[in-house]
C-alpha positions as CSV (number, residue, x, y, z in Angstrom):
1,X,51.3,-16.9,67.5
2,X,50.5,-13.5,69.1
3,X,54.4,-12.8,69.6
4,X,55.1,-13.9,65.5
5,X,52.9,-11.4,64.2
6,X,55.0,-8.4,65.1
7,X,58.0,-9.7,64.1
8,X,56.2,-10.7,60.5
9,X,55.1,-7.5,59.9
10,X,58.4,-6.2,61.1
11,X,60.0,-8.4,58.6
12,X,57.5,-7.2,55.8
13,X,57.9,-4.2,56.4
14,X,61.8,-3.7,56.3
15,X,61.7,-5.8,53.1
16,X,59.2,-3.1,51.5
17,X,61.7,-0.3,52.5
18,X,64.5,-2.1,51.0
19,X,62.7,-3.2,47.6
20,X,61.9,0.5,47.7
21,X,64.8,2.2,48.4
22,X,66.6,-0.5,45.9
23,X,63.7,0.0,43.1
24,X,64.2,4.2,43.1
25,X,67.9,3.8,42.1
26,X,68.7,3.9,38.4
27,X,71.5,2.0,37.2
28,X,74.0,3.8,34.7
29,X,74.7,2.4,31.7
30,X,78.0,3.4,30.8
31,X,78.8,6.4,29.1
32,X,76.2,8.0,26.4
33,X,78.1,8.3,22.8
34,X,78.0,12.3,21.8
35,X,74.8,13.6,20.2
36,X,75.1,15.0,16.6
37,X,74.2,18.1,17.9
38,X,76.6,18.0,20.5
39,X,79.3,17.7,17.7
40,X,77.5,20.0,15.6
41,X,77.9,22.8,17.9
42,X,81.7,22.2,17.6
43,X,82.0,21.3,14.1
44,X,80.3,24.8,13.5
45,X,82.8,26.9,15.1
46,X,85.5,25.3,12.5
47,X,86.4,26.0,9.1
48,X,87.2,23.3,6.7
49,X,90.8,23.0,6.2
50,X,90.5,21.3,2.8
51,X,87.6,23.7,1.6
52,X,87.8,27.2,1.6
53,X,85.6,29.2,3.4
54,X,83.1,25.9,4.4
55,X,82.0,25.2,8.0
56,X,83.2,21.8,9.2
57,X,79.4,21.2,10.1
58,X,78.0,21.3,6.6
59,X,81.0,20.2,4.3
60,X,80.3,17.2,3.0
61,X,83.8,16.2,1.9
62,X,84.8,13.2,3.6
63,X,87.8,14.3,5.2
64,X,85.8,16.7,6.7
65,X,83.3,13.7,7.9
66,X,86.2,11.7,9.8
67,X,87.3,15.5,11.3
68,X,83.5,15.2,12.7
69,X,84.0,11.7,13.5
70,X,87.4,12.7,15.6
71,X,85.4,15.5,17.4
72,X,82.6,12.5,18.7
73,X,85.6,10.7,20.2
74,X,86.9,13.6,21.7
75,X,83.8,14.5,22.9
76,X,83.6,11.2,24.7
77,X,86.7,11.4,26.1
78,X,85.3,13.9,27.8
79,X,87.1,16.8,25.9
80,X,85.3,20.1,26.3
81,X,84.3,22.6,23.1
82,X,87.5,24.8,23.8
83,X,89.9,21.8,24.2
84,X,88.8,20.4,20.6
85,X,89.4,23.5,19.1
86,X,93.1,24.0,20.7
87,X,93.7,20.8,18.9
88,X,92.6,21.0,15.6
89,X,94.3,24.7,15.9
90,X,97.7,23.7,16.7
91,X,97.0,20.4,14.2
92,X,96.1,22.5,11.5
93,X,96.6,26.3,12.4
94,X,94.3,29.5,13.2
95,X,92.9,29.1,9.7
96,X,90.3,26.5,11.0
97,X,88.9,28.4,13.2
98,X,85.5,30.3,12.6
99,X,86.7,33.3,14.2
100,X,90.1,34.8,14.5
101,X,92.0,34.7,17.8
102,X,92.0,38.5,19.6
103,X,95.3,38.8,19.8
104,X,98.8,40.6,17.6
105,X,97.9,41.1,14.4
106,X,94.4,39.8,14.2
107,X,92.6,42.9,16.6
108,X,92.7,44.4,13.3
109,X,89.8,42.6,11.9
110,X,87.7,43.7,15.2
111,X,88.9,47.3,15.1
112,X,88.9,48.3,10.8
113,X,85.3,47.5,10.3
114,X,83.6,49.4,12.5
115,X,86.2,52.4,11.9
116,X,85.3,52.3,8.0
117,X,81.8,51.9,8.7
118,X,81.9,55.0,11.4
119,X,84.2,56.9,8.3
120,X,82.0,56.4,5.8
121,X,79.0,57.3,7.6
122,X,80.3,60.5,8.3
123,X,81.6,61.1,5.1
124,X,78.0,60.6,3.6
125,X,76.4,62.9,6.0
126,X,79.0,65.7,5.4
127,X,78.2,65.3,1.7
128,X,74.2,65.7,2.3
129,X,75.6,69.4,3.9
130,X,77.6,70.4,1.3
131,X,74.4,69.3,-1.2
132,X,71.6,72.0,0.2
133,X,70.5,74.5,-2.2
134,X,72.2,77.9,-2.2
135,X,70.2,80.7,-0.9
136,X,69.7,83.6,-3.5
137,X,69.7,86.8,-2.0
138,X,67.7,89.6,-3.7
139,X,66.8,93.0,-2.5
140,X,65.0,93.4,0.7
141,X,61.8,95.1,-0.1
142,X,59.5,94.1,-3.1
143,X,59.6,97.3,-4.8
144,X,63.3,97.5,-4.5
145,X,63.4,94.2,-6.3
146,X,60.8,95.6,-9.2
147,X,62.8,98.8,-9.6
148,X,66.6,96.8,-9.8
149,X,64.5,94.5,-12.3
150,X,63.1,97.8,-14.7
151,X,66.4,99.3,-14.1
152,X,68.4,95.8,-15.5
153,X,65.5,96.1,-18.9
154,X,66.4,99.3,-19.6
155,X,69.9,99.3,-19.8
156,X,70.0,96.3,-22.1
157,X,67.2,98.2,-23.8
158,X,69.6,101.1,-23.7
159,X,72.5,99.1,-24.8
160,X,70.1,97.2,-28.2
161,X,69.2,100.6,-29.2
162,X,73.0,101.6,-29.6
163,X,74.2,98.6,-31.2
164,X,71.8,98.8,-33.5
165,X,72.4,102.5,-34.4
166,X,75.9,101.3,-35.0
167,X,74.8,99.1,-37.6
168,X,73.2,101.6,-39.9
């Protein structure tokens, strides 16, 4: 009996390892179906290709719910974000997307913008220059300016006087 007890707790022992080694592991369970949020996030960098201007995320038409529906199975193909969006562009053109590809043509909407804004900007403050208040000059000393001011009253006093000597 002496000789079976090593090998007992041997056995016990290996058999606790096992059921603990075994007992840590977590089984999968098959693929997770796509979070709303996970299409979402997608959805939202789409237009609508029915409605005009409405994000694919919040139009609640219902071609625009199976378009949502077609981005979950996608996603569960294991499609990534960019991959959707290549398809729906060349299914339904550039038009769907959120924002315009950066390339020909389209640079345009990146570049303009800012340009008009930078424009305009400078337009308004050369405006505000041109808008100060003229400086008036007048005579350099203060009895200079008295004197010039006498000197204007007398000759339209001089010039009254005379007109209305020609009168009488």
């Amino acid at each position: 009996m002496n000789r079976q007890l090593p090998i007992t707790i041997y056995v016990l022992s290996l058999a606790l390892v096992l059921t603990a080694l075994t007992a840590g592991r977590a089984f999968a369970q098959g693929p997770q179906p796509p979070t709303d949020d996970e299409v979402n996030a997608v959805a939202k960098e789409l237009f609508c290709p029915v409605c005009e201007n409405t994000p694919l995320d919040v139009c609640p038409t219902q071609a625009c719910r199976q378009w949502r529906d077609q981005i979950r199975s996608l996603l569960a193909e294991g499609k990534t974000s960019d991959e959707i969006k290549q398809y729906f562009v060349d299914t339904y053109g550039d038009r769907v997307l959120n924002e315009p590809p950066r390339t020909g043509f389209n640079w345009l909407a990146y570049i303009v913008p800012p340009l008009v804004i930078l424009l305009g900007a400078l337009s308004v403050v050369r405006t505000l220059k041109g808008m100060k208040k003229p400086v008036v000059v007048s005579p350099a000393g203060g009895a200079d300016r008295s004197e010039a001011r006498r000197l204007a009253e007398d000759d339209y006093a001089a010039r009254f006087e005379e007109e209305v000597r020609k009168r009488k």
